[in-house]
C-alpha positions in Angstrom: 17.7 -38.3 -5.8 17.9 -40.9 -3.4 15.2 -40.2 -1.6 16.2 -41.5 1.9 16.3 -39.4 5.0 17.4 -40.0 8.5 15.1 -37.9 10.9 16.9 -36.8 14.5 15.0 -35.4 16.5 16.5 -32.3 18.9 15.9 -30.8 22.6 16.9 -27.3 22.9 19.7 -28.1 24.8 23.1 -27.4 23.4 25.0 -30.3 24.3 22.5 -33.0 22.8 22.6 -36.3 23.9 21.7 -38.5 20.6 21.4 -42.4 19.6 25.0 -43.8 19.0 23.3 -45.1 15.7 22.2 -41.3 14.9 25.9 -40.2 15.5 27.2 -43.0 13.1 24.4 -41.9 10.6 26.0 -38.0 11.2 29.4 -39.3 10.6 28.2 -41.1 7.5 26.6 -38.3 5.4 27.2 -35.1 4.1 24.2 -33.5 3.2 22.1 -32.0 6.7 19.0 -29.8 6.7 17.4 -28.7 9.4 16.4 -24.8 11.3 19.3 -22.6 11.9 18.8 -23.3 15.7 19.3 -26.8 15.2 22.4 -26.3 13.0 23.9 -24.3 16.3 23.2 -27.3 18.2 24.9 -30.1 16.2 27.5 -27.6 14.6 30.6 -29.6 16.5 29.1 -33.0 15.5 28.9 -32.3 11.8 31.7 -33.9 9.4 34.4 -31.1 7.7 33.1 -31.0 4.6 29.1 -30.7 4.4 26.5 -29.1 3.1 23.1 -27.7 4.8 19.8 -26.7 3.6 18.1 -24.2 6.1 13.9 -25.6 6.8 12.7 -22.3 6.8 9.7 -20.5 4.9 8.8 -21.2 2.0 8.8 -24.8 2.5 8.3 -25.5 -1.4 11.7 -24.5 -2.1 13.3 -26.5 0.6 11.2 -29.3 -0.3 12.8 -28.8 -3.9 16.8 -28.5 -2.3 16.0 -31.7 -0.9 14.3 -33.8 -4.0 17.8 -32.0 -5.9 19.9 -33.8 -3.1 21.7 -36.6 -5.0 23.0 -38.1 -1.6 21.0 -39.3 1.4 19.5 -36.7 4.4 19.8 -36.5 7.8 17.5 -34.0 9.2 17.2 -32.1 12.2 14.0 -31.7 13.7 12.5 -30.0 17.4 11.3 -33.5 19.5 9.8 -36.2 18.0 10.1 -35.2 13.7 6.5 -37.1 13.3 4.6 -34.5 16.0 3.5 -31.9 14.2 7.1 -32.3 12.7 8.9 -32.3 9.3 8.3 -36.1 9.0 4.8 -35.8 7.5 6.4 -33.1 5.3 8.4 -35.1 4.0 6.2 -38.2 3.5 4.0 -36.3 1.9 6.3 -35.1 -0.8 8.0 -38.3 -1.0 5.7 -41.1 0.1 8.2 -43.4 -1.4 11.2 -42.0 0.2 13.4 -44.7 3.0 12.6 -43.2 6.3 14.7 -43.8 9.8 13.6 -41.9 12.5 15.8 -41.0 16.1 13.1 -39.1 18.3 13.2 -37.4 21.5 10.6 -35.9 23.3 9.2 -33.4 22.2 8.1 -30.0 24.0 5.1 -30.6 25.8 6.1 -34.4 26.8 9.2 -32.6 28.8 6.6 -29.6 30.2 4.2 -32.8 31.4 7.5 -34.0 32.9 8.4 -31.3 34.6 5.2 -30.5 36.0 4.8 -34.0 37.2 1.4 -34.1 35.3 0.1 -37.4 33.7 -0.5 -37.0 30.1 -1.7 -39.6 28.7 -4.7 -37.9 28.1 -3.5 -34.8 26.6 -5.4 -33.3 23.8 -2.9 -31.3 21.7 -3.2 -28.1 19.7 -0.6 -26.7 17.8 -0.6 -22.6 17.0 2.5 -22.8 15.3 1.7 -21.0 12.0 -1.8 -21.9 12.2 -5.1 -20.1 12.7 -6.8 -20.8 16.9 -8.7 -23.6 15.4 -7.2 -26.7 17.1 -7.0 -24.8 20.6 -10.4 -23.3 19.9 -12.2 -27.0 19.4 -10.5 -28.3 22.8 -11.8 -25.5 24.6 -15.3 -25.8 23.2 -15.2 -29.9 23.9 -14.0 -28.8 27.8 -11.0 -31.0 27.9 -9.3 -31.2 31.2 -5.9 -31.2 29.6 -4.4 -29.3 26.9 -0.6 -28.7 25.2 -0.6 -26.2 23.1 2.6 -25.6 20.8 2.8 -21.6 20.5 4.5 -19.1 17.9 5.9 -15.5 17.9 2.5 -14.4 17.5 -0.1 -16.8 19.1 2.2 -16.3 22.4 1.5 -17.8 26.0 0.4 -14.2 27.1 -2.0 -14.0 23.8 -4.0 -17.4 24.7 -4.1 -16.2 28.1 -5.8 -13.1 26.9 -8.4 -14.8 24.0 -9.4 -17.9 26.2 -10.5 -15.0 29.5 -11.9 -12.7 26.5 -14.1 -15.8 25.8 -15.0 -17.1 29.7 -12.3 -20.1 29.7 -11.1 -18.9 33.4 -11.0 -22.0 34.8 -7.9 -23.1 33.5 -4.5 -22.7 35.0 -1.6 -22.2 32.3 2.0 -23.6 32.9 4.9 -22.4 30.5 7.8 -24.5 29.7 10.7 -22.0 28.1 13.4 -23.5 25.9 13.1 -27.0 27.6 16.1 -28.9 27.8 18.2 -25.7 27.4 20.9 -24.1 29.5 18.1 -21.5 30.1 15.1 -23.5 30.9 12.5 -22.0 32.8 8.7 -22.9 33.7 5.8 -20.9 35.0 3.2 -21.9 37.2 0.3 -19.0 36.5 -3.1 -18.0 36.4 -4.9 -16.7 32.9 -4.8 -13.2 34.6 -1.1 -13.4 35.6 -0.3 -15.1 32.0 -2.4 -12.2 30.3 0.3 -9.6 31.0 3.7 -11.3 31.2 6.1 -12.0 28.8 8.0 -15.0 27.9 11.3 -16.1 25.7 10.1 -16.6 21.9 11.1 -20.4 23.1 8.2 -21.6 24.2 5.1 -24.4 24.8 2.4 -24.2 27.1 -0.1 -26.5 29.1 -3.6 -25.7 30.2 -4.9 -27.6 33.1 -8.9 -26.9 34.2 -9.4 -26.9 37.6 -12.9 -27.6 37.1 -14.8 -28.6 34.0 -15.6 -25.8 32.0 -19.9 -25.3 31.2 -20.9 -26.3 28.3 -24.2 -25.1 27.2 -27.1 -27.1 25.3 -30.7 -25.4 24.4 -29.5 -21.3 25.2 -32.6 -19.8 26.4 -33.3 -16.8 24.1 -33.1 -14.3 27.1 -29.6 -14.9 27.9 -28.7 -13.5 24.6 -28.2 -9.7 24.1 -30.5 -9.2 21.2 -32.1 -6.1 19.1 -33.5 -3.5 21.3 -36.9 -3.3 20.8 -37.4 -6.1 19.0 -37.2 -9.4 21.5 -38.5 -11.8 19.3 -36.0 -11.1 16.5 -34.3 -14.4 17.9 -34.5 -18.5 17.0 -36.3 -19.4 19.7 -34.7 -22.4 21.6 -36.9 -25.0 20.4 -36.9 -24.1 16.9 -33.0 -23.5 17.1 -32.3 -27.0 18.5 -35.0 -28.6 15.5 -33.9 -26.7 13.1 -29.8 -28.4 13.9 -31.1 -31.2 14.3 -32.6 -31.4 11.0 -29.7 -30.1 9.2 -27.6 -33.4 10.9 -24.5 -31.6 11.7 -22.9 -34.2 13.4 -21.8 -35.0 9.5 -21.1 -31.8 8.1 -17.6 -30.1 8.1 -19.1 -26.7 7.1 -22.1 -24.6 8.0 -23.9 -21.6 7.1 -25.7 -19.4 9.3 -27.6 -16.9 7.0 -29.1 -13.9 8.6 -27.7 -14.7 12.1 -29.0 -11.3 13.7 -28.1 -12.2 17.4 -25.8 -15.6 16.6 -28.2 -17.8 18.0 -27.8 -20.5 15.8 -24.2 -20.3 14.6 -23.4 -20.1 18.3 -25.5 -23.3 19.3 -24.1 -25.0 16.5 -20.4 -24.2 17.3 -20.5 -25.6 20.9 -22.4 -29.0 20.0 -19.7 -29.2 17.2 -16.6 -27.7 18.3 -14.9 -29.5 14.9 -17.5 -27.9 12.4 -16.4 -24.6 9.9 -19.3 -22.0 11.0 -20.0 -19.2 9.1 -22.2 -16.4 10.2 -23.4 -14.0 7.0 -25.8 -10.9 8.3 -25.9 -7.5 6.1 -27.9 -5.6 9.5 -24.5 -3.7 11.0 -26.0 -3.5 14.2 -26.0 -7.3 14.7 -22.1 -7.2 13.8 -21.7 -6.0 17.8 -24.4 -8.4 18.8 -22.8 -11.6 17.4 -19.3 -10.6 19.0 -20.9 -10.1 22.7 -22.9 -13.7 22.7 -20.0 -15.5 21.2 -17.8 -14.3 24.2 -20.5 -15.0 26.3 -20.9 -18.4 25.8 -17.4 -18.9 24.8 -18.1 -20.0 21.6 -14.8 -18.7 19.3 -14.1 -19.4 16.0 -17.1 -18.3 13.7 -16.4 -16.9 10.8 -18.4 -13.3 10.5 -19.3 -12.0 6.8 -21.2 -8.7 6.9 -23.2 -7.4 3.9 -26.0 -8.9 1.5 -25.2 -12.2 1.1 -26.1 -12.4 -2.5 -23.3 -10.2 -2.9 -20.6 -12.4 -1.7 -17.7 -14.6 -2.7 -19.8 -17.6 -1.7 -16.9 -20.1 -4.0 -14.0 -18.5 -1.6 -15.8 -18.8 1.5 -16.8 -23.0 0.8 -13.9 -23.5 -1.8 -14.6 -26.4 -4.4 -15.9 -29.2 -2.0 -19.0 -27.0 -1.3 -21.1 -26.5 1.9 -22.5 -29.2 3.8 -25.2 -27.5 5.8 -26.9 -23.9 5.7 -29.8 -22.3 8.0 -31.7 -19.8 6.4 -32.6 -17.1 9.8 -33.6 -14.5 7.2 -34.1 -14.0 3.9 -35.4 -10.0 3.1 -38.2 -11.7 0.7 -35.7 -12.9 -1.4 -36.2 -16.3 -0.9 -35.7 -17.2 -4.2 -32.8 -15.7 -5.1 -31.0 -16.3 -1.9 -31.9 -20.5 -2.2 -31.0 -20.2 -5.5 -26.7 -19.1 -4.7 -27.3 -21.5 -1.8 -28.0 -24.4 -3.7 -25.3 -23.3 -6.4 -22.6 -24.0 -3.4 -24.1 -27.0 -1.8 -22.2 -30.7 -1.7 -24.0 -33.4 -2.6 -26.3 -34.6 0.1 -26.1 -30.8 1.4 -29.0 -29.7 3.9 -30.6 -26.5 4.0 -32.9 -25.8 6.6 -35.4 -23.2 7.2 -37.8 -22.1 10.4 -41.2 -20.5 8.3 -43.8 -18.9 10.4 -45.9 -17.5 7.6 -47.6 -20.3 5.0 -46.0 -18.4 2.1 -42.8 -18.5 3.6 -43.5 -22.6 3.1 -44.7 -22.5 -0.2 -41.8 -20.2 -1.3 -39.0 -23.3 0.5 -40.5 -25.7 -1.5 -40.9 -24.3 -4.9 -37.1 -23.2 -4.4 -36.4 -27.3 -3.5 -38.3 -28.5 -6.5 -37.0 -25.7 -9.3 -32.9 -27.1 -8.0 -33.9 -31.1 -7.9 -33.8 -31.2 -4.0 -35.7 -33.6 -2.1 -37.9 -31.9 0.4 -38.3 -33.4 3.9 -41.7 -33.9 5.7 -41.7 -30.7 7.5 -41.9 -30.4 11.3 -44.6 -28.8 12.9 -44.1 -27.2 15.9 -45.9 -25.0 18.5 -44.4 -23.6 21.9 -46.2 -21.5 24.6 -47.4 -18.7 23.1 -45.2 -18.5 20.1 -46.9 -18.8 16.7 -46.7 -22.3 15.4 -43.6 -22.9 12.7 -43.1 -25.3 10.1 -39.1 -26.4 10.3 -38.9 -26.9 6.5 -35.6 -29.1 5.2 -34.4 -29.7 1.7 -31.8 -32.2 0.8 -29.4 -32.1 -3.0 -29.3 -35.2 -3.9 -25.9 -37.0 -3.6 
């Protein structure tokens, strides 16, 4: 294998117009790969003789058709083949592979263009194959701008639908279908017109605010739907925001909530840090409604939900081998022990856990649990508000 690849990048439009050096490089090989779109594009421009790998699912065995290629490779890419594109791919599987690339512009650079929007602040989010996370943070940050690349499952009418679900209404959504194509159309919309229309399996999407979207710091507690009957089954403000503070999420990637009961903390936590892995464990099923509700309420998507006893979970799956950098203790059932003890079994080095106690014993219990795992225990904070009973925010560190 030769391990050099020449990267063209393709509109959607069947008469492309290309580089004259990426027509000589067509001319000069054989061996093409590239979707079965883009092979309908270039079909007329490929030599007599040639051979073509399809880029199509799974990826591990195209990646192998290509390291067996004993020529050099042009491939055919959607736009620009280094956004979101095959190029990382394939510097990733080859990182000492010759590269030439022959751009165009990809999908939401011709939707910008179109719309006559400036986009030079644009922050992207791609759904193509992926889970809402990158649309989810940009949201949650309350950018002005965002392009999102879509799928045929995470379609323009589905974001429409998830981003009024969770209060995002003050965007306006404009929908650029097979750009550059002899069928281009865009659409101008509202969320609510979005939400039940359809649109060509060709697509990208922008989302413009027409004001900035609230962002909430400190939740008061009665904004929350909560237990009935039981009001002060809730992190009280204060305590909430001392309690992430202490646990320094700023540097964490990944967070446990444990016992979130209404979701005041996981929910707090996800808007402050719309780039941090939250995860919300509570066994009550009641609270399994009540975590839903404020999440929409605030907007805050995007937190992982694990019902059940949490001593009873895959706590390995749910950190994988890096560990977790940061967990809240809301409620542990007078299992203290136990529960620090599979908490610390999963925590990185330099991991925080963090813990509100009302009751002395509670205390006591935190930092017997720190000393029997080798963590170093924090001077705890000592706090009294109103007419709430004074708490100790207790905080123990695993050494690094």
């Amino acid at each position: 294998m030769s391990e050099q690849f020449t990267l063209i990048g393709l509109s959607d439009s069947t008469e492309p117009h290309l580089d004259p050096s990426a027509i000589e490089a067509i001319r000069a090989h054989r061996i093409f790969a590239g979707g079965t779109r883009h092979r309908e594009i270039v079909g007329a421009l490929l030599p007599s003789a040639y051979r073509w790998i399809t880029i199509a699912p799974p990826i591990d065995e195209v990646l192998s058709q290509l390291a067996g290629a004993d020529e050099p490779v042009v491939v055919f890419a959607s736009g620009d083949p280094f956004f979101y594109g095959f190029g990382a791919t394939l510097q990733k599987r080859f990182p000492g592979a010759s590269i030439q690339s022959f751009p165009t512009f990809h999908s939401l650079q011709m939707l910008a263009q179109r719309c006559l929007i400036p986009y030079q602040s644009m922050r992207h989010a791609s759904l193509t194959g992926r889970s809402w996370e990158e649309l989810d943070c940009a949201l949650i940050a309350g950018e002005r701008l965002i392009g999102v690349l879509t799928d045929t499952r995470k379609t323009p009418t589905e974001v429409a639908r998830r981003m009024l679900d969770f209060g995002y209404s003050s965007y306006r959504m404009a929908v650029g279908e097979s750009l550059g194509g002899s069928d281009e159309r865009v659409t101008r919309c509202t969320l609510e017109e979005a939400s039940g229309m359809q649109f060509g399996k060709l697509n990208c999407l922008l989302l413009e605010a027409s004001e900035p979207p609230k962002r909430w710091f400190g939740i008061p507690e009665n904004l929350f739907d909560g237990l009935p009957g039981r009001p002060n089954m809730i992190t009280k403000m204060p305590f909430r925001l001392a309690a992430l503070a202490a646990l320094e999420l700023g540097r964490a990637r990944t967070f446990w909530d444990v016992g979130f009961c209404t979701g005041s903390v996981a929910i707090e936590a996800r808007l402050r840090f719309p780039g941090l892995a939250v995860t919300a464990f509570e066994k009550r099923p009641e609270c399994d409604a009540l975590l839903e509700v404020n999440a929409r309420r605030f907007g805050a998507p995007g937190i992982a939900k694990v019902m059940g006893d949490f001593l009873e979970q895959d706590h390995r799956a749910l950190c994988g081998n890096d560990g977790v950098d940061a967990v809240f203790i809301g409620g542990h059932g007078d299992r203290l022990g136990e529960l620090f003890a599979a908490v610390a079994t999963h925590l990185a080095p330099g991991g925080r856990v963090v813990m509100n106690a009302v009751r002395r014993s509670s205390a006591e219990a935190f930092t017997a649990s720190a000393a029997r795992h080798g963590m170093e225990l924090a001077e705890p904070l000592k706090l009294t508000v109103g007419d709430h009973n004074p708490v100790s925010v207790m905080k123990a560190v695993m050494p690094g």
